[in-house]
C-alpha positions in Angstrom: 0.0 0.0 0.0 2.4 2.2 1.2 4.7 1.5 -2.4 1.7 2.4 -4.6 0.8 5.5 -2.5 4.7 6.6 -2.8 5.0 5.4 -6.8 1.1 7.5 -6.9 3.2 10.8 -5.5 6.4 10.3 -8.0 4.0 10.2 -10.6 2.0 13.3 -9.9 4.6 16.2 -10.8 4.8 14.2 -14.4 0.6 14.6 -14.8 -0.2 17.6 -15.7 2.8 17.6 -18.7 0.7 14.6 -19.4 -2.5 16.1 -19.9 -0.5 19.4 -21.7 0.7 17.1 -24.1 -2.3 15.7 -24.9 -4.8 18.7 -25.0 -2.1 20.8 -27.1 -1.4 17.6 -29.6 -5.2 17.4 -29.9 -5.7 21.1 -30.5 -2.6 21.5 -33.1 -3.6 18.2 -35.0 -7.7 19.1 -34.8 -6.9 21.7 -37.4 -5.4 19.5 -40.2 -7.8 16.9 -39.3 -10.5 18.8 -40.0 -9.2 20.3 -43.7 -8.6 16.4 -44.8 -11.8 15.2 -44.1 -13.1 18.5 -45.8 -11.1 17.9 -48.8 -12.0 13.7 -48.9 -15.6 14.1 -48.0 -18.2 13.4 -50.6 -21.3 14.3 -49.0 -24.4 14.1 -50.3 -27.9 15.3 -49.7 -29.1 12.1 -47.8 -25.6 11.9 -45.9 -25.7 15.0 -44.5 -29.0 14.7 -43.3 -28.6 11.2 -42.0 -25.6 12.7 -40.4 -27.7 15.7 -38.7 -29.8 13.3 -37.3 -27.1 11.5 -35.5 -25.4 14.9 -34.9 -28.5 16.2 -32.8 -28.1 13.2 -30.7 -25.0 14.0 -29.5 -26.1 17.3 -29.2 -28.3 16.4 -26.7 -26.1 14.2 -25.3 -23.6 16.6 -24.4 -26.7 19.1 -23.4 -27.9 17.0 -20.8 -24.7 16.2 -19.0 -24.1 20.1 -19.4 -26.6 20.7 -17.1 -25.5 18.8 -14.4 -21.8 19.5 -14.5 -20.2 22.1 -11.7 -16.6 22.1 -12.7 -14.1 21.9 -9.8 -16.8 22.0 -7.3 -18.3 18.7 -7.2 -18.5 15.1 -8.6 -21.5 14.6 -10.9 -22.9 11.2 -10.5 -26.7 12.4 -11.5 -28.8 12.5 -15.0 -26.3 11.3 -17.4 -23.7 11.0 -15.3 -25.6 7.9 -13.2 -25.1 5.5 -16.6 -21.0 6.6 -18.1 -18.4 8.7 -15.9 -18.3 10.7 -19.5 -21.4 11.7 -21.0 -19.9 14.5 -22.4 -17.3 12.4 -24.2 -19.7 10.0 -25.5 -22.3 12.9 -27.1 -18.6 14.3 -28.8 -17.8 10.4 -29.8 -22.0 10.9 -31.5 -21.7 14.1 -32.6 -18.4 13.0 -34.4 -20.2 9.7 -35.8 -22.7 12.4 -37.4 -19.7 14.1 -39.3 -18.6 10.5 -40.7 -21.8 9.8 -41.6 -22.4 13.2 -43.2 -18.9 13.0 -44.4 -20.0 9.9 -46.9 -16.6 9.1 -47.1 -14.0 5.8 -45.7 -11.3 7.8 -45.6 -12.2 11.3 -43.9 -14.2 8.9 -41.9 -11.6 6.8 -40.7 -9.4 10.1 -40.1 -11.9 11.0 -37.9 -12.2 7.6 -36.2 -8.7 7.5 -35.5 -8.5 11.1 -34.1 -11.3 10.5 -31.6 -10.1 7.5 -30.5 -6.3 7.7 -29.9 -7.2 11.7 -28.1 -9.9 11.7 -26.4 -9.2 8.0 -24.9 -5.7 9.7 -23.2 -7.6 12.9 -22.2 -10.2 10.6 -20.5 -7.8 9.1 -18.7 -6.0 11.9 -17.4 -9.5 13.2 -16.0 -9.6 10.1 -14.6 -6.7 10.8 -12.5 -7.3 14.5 -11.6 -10.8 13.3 -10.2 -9.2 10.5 -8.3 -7.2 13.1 -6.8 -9.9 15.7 -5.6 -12.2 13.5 -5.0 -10.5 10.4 -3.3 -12.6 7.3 -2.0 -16.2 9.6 -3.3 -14.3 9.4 -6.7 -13.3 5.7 -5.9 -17.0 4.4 -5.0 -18.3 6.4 -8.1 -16.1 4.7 -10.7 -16.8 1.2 -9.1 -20.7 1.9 -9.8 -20.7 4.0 -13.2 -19.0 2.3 -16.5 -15.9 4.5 -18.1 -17.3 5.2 -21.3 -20.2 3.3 -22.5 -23.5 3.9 -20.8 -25.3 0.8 -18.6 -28.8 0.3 -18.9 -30.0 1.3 -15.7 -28.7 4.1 -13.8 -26.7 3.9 -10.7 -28.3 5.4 -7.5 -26.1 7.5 -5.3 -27.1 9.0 -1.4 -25.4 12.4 -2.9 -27.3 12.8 -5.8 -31.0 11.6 -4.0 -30.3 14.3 -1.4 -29.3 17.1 -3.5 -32.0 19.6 -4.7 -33.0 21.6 -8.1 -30.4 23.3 -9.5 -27.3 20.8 -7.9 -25.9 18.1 -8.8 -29.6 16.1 -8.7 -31.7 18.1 -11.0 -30.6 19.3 -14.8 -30.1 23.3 -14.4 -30.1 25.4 -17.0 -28.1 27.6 -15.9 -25.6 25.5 -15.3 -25.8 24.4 -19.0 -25.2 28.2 -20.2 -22.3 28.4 -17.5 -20.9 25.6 -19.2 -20.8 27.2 -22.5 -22.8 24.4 -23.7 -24.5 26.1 -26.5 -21.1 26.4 -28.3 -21.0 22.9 -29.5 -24.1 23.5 -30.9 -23.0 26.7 -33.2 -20.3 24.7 -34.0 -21.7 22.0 -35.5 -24.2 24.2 -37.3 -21.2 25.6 -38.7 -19.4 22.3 -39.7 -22.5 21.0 -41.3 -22.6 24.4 -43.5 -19.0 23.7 -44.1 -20.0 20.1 -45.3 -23.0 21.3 -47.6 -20.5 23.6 -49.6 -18.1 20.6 -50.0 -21.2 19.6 -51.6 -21.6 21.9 -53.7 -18.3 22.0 -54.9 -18.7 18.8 -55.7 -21.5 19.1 -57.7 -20.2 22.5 -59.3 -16.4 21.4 -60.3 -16.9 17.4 -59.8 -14.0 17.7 -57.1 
């Protein structure tokens, strides 16, 4: 105990260069991602609205654990966060599917696969680790009840969340939502799918 508690300290100074590493390599490659799926898309008027479809559901994915998320100030374990310890993370990993679906295309497709999954896997785990270390055993008993990544079928129950009241960590706020900034992800993705309907056109105008 006392070997994995000391190996748990030499690790810690290395942690958040870990986590810099990761959300500046995700930033700095998200850029050239995004123009090569552009350029090897071939969308088409079904695609894209297929896509939408799935793109909205990530939407309100992310929208709903929006509301129930208070930053550095305490562990959500209600609404979403009851059935995956990232909900937010899951509605990008929808909202993503959307753009490969709207995207009509294997290759920008599988560029976008491959970005999702080798980032956002490492950023999840560094969270991880920050919340083990606010948190402690509350963190601990959470992560024993609530699946990673993909959502279980029935939510887990927690005393915290039963007790708290509207606007906390039990009941969706949406003020908490618009503190969050949530509604960013959805002007984005407005944007992207505008950005996909020109490749369209394009397409359709120049054949490339």
């Amino acid at each position: 105990m006392a070997q994995a508690q000391q190996a748990n300290l030499m690790a810690a100074p290395n942690r958040p260069q870990q986590r810099k590493f990761w959300m500046r390599w995700r930033v700095r490659l998200g850029y050239p991602v995004a123009v090569l799926y552009w350029v090897l898309a071939a969308p088409t008027p079904r695609s894209i609205g297929y896509g939408s479809l799935v793109a909205l559901l990530g939407l309100a994915v992310r929208a709903a654990a929006a509301g129930y998320l208070r930053k550095d100030r305490e562990l959500a374990v209600a609404g979403p966060y009851a059935r995956t310890r990232n909900p937010l993370y899951l509605g990008s990993a929808i909202l993503a599917a959307g753009f490969i679906v709207a995207g009509d295309s294997l290759w920008a497709g599988g560029l976008v696969a491959v970005y999702f999954g080798a980032f956002y896997t490492a950023v999840m785990r560094n969270e991880e680790r920050d919340l083990r270390e606010q948190f402690g055993a509350e963190f601990d008993a959470y992560a024993a009840r609530v699946p990673l990544f993909f959502p279980s079928v029935f939510p887990a129950k927690s005393k915290s969340a039963a007790n708290s009241g509207p606007g906390t960590n039990g009941a969706f706020s949406r003020a908490q939502y618009r503190r969050n900034r949530e509604y960013r992800a959805l002007v984005g993705a407005i944007a992207a799918m505008g950005m996909i309907a020109l490749r369209m056109w394009i397409r359709a105008r120049f054949g490339y």
